[in-house]
C-alpha positions in Angstrom: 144.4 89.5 140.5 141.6 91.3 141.9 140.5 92.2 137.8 140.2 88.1 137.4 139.0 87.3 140.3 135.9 90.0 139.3 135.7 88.6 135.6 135.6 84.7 137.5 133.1 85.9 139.0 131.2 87.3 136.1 131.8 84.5 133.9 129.9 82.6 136.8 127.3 84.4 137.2 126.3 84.2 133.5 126.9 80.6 133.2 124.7 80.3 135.9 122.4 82.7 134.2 122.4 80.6 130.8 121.9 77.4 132.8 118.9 79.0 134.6 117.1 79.9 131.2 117.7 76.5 129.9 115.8 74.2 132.5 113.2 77.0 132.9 113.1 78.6 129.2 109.2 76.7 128.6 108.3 79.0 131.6 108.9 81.6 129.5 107.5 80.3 126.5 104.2 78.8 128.1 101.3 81.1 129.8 98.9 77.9 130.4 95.5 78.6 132.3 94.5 76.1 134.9 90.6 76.4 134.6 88.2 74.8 132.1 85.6 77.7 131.2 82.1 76.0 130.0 81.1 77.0 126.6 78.0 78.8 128.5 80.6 80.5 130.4 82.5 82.0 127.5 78.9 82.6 125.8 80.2 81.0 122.8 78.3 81.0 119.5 75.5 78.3 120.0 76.8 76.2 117.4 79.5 75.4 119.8 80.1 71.7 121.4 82.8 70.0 122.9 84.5 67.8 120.9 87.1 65.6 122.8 90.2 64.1 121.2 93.0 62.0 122.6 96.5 62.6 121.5 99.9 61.1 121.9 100.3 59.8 125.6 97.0 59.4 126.4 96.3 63.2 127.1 92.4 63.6 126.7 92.4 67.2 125.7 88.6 69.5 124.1 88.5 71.6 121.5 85.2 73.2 120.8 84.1 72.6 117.8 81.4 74.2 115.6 80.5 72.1 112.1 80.1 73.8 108.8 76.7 75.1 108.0 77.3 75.8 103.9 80.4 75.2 103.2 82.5 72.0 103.0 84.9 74.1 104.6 86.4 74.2 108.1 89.3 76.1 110.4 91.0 74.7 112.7 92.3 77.6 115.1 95.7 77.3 117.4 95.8 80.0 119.4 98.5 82.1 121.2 100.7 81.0 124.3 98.6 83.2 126.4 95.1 82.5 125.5 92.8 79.6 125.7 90.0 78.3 124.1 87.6 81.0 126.5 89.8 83.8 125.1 89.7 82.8 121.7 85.9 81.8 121.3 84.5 84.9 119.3 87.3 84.6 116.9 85.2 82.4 115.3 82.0 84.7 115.4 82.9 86.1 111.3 84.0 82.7 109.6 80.3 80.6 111.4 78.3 83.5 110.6 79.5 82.9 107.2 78.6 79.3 106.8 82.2 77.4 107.9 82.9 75.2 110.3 85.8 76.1 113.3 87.4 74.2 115.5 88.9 76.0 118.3 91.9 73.7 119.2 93.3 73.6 123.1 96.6 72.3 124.0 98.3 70.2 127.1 98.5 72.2 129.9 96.0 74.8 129.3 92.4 75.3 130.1 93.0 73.1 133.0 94.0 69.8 130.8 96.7 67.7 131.9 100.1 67.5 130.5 102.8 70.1 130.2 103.2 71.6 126.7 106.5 71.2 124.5 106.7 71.8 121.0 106.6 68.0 120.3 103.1 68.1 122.9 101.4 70.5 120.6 102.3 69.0 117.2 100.9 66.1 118.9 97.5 67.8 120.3 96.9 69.6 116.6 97.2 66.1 114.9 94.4 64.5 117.2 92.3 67.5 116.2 93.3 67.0 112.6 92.2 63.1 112.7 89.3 63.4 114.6 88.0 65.6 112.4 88.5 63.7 109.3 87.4 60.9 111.6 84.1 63.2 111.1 84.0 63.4 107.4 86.0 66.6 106.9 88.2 65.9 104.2 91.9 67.4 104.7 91.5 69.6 101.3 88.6 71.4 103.1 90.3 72.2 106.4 91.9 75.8 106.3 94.8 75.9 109.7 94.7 78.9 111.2 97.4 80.0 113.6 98.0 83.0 115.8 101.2 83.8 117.2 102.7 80.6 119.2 99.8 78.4 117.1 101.7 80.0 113.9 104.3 76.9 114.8 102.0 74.7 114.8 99.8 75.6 112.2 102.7 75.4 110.1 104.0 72.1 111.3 100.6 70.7 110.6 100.1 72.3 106.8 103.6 70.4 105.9 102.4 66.9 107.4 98.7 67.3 105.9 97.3 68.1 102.3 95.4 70.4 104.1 93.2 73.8 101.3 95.0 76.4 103.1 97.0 77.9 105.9 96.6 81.5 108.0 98.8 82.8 109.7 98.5 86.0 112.0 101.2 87.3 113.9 103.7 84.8 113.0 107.6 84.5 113.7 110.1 83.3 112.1 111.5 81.2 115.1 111.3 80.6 118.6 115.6 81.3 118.3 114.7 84.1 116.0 112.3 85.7 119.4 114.5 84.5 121.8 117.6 86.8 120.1 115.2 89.9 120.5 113.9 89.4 124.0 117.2 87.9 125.2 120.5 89.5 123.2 122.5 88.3 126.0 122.1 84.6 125.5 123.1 81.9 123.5 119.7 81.1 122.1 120.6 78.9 119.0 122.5 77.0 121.4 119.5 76.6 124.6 116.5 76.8 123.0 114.6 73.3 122.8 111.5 74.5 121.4 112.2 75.5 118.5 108.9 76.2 116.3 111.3 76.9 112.9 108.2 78.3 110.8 111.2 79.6 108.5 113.1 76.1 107.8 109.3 75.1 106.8 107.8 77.5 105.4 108.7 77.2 102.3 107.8 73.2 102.2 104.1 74.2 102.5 102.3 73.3 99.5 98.8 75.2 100.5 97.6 78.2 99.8 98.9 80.9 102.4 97.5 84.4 104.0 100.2 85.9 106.4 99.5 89.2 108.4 100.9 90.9 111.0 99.7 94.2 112.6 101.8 97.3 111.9 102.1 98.1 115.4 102.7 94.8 116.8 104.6 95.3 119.7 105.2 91.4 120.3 106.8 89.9 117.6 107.9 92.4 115.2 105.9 92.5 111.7 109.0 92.4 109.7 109.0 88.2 110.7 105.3 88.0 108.8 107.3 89.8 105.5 110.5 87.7 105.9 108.4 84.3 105.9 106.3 85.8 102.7 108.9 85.7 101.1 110.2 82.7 102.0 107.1 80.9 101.0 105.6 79.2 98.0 102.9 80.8 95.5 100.6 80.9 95.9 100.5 83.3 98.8 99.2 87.0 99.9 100.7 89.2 102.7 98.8 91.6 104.3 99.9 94.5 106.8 97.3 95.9 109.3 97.4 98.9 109.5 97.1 100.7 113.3 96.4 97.0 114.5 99.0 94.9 117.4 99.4 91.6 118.1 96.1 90.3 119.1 93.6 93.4 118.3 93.5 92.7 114.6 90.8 89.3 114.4 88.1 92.1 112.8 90.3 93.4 110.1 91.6 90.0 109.9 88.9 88.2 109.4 87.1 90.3 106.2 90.3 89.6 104.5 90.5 85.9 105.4 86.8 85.4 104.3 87.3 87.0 101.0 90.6 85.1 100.2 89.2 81.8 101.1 85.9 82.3 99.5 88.1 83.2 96.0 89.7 79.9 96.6 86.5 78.3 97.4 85.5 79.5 93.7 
């Protein structure tokens, strides 16, 4: 009796566990900042400026935006769940000294903006990006998405709803299930998890060109997710390992490859 009456009360506890991941799982997804840093602030690259967008429910969000200075080309950068557009700013340093344009893109929630972010919330934010800058003349076959980490998702959501020239990805994984089975091994992810971010159901329905790479020591999500989605993928497509570099130290190395692949398919 006493043997049930223990495994009652275990059965309890975890269901109680389970239910407690479930309504608070985008805590653990989510790392959103609650301060707007000025451009001068971040000392961004002087060809910085706010560019303001409105997406889906009326949340007025900014991205900063820098335009191309010769090339028709511009990124569009979505950044990790724990950065921000301050964080992120001298990502771009590389790809404007070289002539491109970037657009540093910020979701609901973070740098102080109002709204809570979902997966359906940031699919929404990158699309208002997307149109406003074809709103500005960019045409969609000379915008490159560039995602890192949690952006990956939405990078990759975006490359299959636009006829975008190319999609990077850095630090990707396969699925938010897919992390969730690492991090929690105990839990019924498949079954809880309502942001999903599937880049492996979709990578494969991407028609642009694609650069994937993961660090070798990425501690985060493990580089073996970059290789399985490679694989998984359309030509054309490159895959490149990083050798020494984690999770979010590898935007130098990154970059010199990214330049070189995108200026071949410039060409």
């Amino acid at each position: 009796m006493k043997t049930l009456k223990f495994l009652a009360l275990l059965a309890g506890a975890y269901l109680l566990l389970v239910l407690g991941v479930f309504v608070f799982q985008r805590d653990f997804l989510y790392f959103p900042n609650a301060t707007y840093v000025s451009l001068s602030e971040a000392q961004a690259h002087a060809s910085f400026k706010e560019l303001g967008v409105r997406a889906r429910g009326g949340i007025k969000l900014k991205g900063w935006y820098a335009p191309a200075t010769s090339s028709p080309l511009t990124f569009i950068f979505f950044h990790g769940n724990k950065d921000n557009l301050a964080s992120a700013v001298h990502i771009a340093d590389p790809y404007l000294e070289a002539g491109y344009g970037f657009l540093i893109a910020e979701y609901r929630g973070y740098s102080g903006f109002r709204g809570k972010p979902t997966e359906d919330g940031l699919y929404a934010d990158g699309r208002a990006y997307i149109e406003s800058l074809m709103a500005l003349g960019v045409k969609p076959e000379d915008i490159i998405l560039f995602g890192h980490s949690l952006g990956s998702g939405v990078a990759t959501q975006m490359a299959k709803e636009y006829p975008v020239g190319g999609l990077m990805l850095v630090g990707p994984f396969l699925s938010v299930v897919k992390m969730g089975a690492i991090y929690f091994p105990y839990l019924p992810a498949e079954y809880i998890t309502l942001d999903r971010f599937d880049n492996a159901e979709k990578i494969a329905q991407i028609n642009a060109p694609l650069l994937i790479a993961n660090g070798s020591e990425d501690k985060v999500v493990p580089p073996s997710h970059g290789k399985a989605l490679y694989a998984l993928a359309a030509q054309p497509r490159q895959f490149y390992s990083l050798l020494d570099r984690g999770h979010s130290d590898l935007f130098n190395n990154f970059a010199v490859l990214a330049l070189e692949w995108v200026q071949k398919r410039d060409k």
